[in-house]
C-alpha positions as CSV (number, residue, x, y, z in Angstrom):
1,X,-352.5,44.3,-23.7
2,X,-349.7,45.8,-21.5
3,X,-346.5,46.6,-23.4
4,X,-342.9,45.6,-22.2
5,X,-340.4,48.4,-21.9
6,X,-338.4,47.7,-24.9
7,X,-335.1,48.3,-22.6
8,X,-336.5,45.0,-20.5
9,X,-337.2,43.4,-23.5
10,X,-333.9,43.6,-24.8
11,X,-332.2,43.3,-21.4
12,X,-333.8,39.6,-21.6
13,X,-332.8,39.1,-25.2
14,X,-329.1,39.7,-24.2
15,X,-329.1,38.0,-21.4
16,X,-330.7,34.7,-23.0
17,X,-328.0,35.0,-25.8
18,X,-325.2,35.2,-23.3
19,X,-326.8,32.1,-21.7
20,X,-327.0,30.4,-24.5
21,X,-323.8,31.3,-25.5
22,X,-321.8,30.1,-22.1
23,X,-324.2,27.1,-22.3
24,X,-322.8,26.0,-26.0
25,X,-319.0,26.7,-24.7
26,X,-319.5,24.4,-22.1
27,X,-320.6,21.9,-23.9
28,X,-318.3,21.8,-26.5
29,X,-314.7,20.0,-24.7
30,X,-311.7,21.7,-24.5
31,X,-308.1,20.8,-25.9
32,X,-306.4,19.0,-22.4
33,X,-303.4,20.9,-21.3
34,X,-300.2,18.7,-21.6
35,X,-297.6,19.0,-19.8
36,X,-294.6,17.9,-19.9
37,X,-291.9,16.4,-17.8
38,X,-288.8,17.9,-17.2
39,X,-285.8,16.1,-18.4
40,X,-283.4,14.4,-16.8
41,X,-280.0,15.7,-16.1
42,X,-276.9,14.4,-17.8
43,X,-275.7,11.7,-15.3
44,X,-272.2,11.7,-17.3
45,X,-271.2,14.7,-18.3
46,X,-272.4,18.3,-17.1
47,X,-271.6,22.3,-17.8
48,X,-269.4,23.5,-15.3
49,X,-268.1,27.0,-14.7
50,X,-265.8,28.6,-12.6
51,X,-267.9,30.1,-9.2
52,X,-265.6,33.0,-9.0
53,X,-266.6,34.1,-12.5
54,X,-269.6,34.8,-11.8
55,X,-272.0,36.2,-8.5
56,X,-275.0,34.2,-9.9
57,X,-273.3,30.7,-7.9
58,X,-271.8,29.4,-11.4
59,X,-272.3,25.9,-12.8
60,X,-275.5,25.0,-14.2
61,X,-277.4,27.5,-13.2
62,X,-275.5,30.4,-14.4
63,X,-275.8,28.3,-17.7
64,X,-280.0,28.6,-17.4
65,X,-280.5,32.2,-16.7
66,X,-277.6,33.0,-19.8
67,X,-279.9,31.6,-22.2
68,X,-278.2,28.6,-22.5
69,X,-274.9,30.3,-23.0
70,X,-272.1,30.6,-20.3
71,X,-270.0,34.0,-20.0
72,X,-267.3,31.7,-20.1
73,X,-265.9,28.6,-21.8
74,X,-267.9,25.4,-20.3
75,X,-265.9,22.9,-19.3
76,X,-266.9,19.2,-18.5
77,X,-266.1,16.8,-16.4
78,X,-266.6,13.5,-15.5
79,X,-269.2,12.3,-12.7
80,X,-267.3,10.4,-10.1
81,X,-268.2,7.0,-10.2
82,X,-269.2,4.9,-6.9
83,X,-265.8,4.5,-4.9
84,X,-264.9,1.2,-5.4
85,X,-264.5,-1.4,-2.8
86,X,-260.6,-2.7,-1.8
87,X,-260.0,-6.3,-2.0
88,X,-259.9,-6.6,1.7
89,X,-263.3,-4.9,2.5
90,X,-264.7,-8.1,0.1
91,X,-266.3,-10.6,2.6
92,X,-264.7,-13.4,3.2
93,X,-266.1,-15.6,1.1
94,X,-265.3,-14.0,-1.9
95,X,-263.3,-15.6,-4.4
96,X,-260.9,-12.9,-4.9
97,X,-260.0,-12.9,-1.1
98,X,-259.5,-16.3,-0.5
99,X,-257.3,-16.2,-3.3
100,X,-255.3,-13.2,-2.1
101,X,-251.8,-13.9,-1.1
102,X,-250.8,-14.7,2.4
103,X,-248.1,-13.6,4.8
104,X,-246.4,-16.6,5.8
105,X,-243.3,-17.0,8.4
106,X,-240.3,-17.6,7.6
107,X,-238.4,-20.1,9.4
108,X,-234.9,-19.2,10.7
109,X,-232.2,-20.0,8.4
110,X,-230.1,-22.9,9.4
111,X,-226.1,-23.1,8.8
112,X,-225.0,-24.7,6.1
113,X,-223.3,-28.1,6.1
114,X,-219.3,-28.1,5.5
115,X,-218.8,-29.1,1.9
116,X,-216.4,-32.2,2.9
117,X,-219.3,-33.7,4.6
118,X,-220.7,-34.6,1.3
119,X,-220.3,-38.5,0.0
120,X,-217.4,-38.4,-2.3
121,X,-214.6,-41.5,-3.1
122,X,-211.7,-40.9,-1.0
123,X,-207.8,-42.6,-1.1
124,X,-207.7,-45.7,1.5
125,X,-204.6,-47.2,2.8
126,X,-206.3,-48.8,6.2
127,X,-206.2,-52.4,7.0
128,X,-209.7,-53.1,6.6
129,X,-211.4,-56.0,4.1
130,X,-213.5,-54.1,1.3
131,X,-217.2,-53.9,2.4
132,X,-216.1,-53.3,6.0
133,X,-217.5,-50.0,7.6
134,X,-215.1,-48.0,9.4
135,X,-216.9,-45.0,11.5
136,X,-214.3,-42.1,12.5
137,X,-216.0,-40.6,15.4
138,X,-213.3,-37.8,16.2
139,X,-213.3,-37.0,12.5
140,X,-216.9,-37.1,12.1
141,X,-216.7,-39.3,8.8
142,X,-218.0,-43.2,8.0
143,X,-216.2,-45.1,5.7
144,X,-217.3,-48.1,3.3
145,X,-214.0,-49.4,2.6
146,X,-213.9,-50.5,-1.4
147,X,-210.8,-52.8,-3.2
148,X,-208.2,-51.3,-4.7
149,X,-207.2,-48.5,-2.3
150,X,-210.4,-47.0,-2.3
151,X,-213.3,-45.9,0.3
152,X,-216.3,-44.2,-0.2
153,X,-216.6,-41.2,2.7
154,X,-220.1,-39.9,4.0
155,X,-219.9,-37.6,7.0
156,X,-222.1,-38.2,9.9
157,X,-223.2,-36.8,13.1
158,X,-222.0,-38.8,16.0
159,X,-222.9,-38.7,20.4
160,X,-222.2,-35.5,22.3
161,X,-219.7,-35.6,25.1
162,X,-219.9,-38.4,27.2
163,X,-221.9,-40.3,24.8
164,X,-219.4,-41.7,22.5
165,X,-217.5,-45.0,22.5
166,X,-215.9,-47.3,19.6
167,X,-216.1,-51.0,19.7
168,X,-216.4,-53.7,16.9
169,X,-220.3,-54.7,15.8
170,X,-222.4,-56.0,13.6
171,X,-225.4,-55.2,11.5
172,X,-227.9,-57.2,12.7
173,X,-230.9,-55.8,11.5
174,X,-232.1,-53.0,8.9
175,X,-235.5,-51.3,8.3
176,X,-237.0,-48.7,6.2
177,X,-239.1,-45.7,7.9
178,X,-238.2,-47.4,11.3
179,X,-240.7,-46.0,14.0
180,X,-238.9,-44.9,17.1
181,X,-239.1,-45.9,20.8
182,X,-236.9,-43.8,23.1
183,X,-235.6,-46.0,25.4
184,X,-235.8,-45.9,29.1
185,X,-232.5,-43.8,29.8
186,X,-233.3,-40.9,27.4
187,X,-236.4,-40.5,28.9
188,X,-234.9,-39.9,32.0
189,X,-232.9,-36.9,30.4
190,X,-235.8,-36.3,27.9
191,X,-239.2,-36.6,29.3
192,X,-241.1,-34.6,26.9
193,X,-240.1,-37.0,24.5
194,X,-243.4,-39.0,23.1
195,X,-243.4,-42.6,24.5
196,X,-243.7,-44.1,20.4
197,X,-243.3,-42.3,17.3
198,X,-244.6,-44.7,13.6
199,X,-241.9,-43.9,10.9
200,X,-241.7,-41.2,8.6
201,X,-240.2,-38.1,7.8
202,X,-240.7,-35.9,10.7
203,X,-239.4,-39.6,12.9
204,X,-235.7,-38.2,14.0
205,X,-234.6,-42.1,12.6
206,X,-235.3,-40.6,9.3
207,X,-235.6,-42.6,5.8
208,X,-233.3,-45.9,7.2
209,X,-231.9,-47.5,10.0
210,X,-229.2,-50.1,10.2
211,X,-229.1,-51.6,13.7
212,X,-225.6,-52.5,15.5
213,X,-225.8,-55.9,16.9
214,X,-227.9,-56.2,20.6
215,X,-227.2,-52.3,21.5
216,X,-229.2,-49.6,21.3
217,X,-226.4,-48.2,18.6
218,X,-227.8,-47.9,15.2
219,X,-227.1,-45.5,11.9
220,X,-229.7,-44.2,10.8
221,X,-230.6,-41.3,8.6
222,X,-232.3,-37.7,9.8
223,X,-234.8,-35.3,9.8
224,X,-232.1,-32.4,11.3
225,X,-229.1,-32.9,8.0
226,X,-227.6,-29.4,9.2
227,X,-226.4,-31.2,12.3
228,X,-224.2,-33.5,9.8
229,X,-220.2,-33.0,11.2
230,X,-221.4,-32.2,15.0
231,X,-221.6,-33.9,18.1
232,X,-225.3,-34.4,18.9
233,X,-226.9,-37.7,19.6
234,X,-226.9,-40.2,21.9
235,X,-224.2,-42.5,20.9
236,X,-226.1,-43.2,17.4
237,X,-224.6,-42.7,14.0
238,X,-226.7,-39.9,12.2
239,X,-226.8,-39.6,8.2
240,X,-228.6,-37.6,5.6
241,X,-231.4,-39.1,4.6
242,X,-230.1,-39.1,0.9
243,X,-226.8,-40.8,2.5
244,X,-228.0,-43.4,4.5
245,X,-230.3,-44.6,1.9
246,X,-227.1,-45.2,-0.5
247,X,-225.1,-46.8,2.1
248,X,-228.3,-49.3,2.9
249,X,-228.4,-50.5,-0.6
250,X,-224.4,-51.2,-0.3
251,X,-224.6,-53.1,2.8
252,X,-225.9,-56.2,4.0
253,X,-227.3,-57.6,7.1
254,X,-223.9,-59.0,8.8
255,X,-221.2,-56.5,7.4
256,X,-218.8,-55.9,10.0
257,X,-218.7,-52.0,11.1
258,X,-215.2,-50.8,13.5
259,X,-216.0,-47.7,15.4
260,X,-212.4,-45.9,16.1
């Protein structure tokens, strides 16, 4: 029998040990390594520092490499929130715009109309029955002549030059709202006049219209009252609105009306 160098022989023995040994580590599992996520910064509030107190760039992460202490009194401040949209970058259809206020024009201011114009009960000493209208053209006033000495006065608008007159009529006819057709000679002067216009307020007749035998006369109310104590129709008697529709409720269809 040949013998083994004991060096060999314990050479082998070590080295089957250390086998065995690395063998059993390996199968026996490990712990798993966790690790762990970093945390979020602070959306809200945050450390701030100073930059020139410091050459390490300040702020946070002077704050880190200090240990979690800063050389000098933190301060905090608020993150900025997202800039917030003006009311007139909001599309259109939002409710907010279509509710904001509009600029709107203005129309020009027009002159006031003289006090004396308005209706008032006036002293009468004329010759005229009661329930007679008596139109003062120069004087710009209408008259509905009452009993015992009295008149009530409206003031009117009566023709431009050339287009007054004064005569003795009637009332032959009265309408609410009349509608309005120019007639043949004003068209002449007016063409852009419309041909027909259905009664209402923006008719130049206005609210009533009290018709002076066959002319083409009539007093009527109007859509223009500043123009109430001027010269500026065609030969028609022009009243506020508010006015004429008094006098029409005063007034029947044959009441005799002097023009002076």
């Amino acid at each position: 029998m040949k013998k083994i160098p004991f060096a060999l022989v314990a050479g082998a023995s070590l080295f089957g040990a250390t086998s065995l040994t690395a063998l059993a580590e390996d199968a026996v599992p490990r712990d798993p390594r966790v690790i762990y996520a970093p945390q979020p910064p602070v959306p809200i509030r945050v450390a701030y520092q100073d930059r020139s107190s410091s050459n390490m760039g300040g702020g946070f992460i002077e704050f880190l490499f200090n240990g979690g202490q800063s050389s000098a009194e933190p301060r905090y401040e608020r993150q900025p929130l997202p800039e917030q949209r003006s009311r007139r970058e909001l599309p259109q259809m939002d409710p907010q715009e279509a509710m904001a206020p509009r600029e709107e024009s203005i129309e020009p201011s027009r002159p006031g109309m003289d006090p004396k114009y308005q209706k008032q009960t006036v002293a009468y000493d004329g010759k005229e029955a009661p329930g007679t209208l008596v139109i003062d053209t120069p004087n710009k006033f209408l008259y509905l002549v009452q009993a015992n000495g009295k008149a009530l006065r409206y003031g009117i608008g009566v023709g431009k030059p050339g287009f007054t007159w004064s005569g003795v009529k009637q009332i032959s006819m009265k309408k609410e709202w009349p509608d309005w057709t120019p007639p043949a000679e004003m068209l002449k002067r007016r063409p852009d006049l419309p041909r027909h216009m259905e009664g209402g307020p923006e008719n130049p007749l206005g609210a009533r219209a009290m018709y002076l035998g066959t002319s083409l006369y009539r007093i009527h109310g109007s859509n223009e009252p500043w123009t109430i104590g001027t010269n500026v129709s065609s030969g028609c008697i022009r009243m506020r609105n508010e006015d004429v529709i008094d006098l029409y409720g005063r007034v029947p269809v044959g009441t005799k009306v002097v023009v002076i």
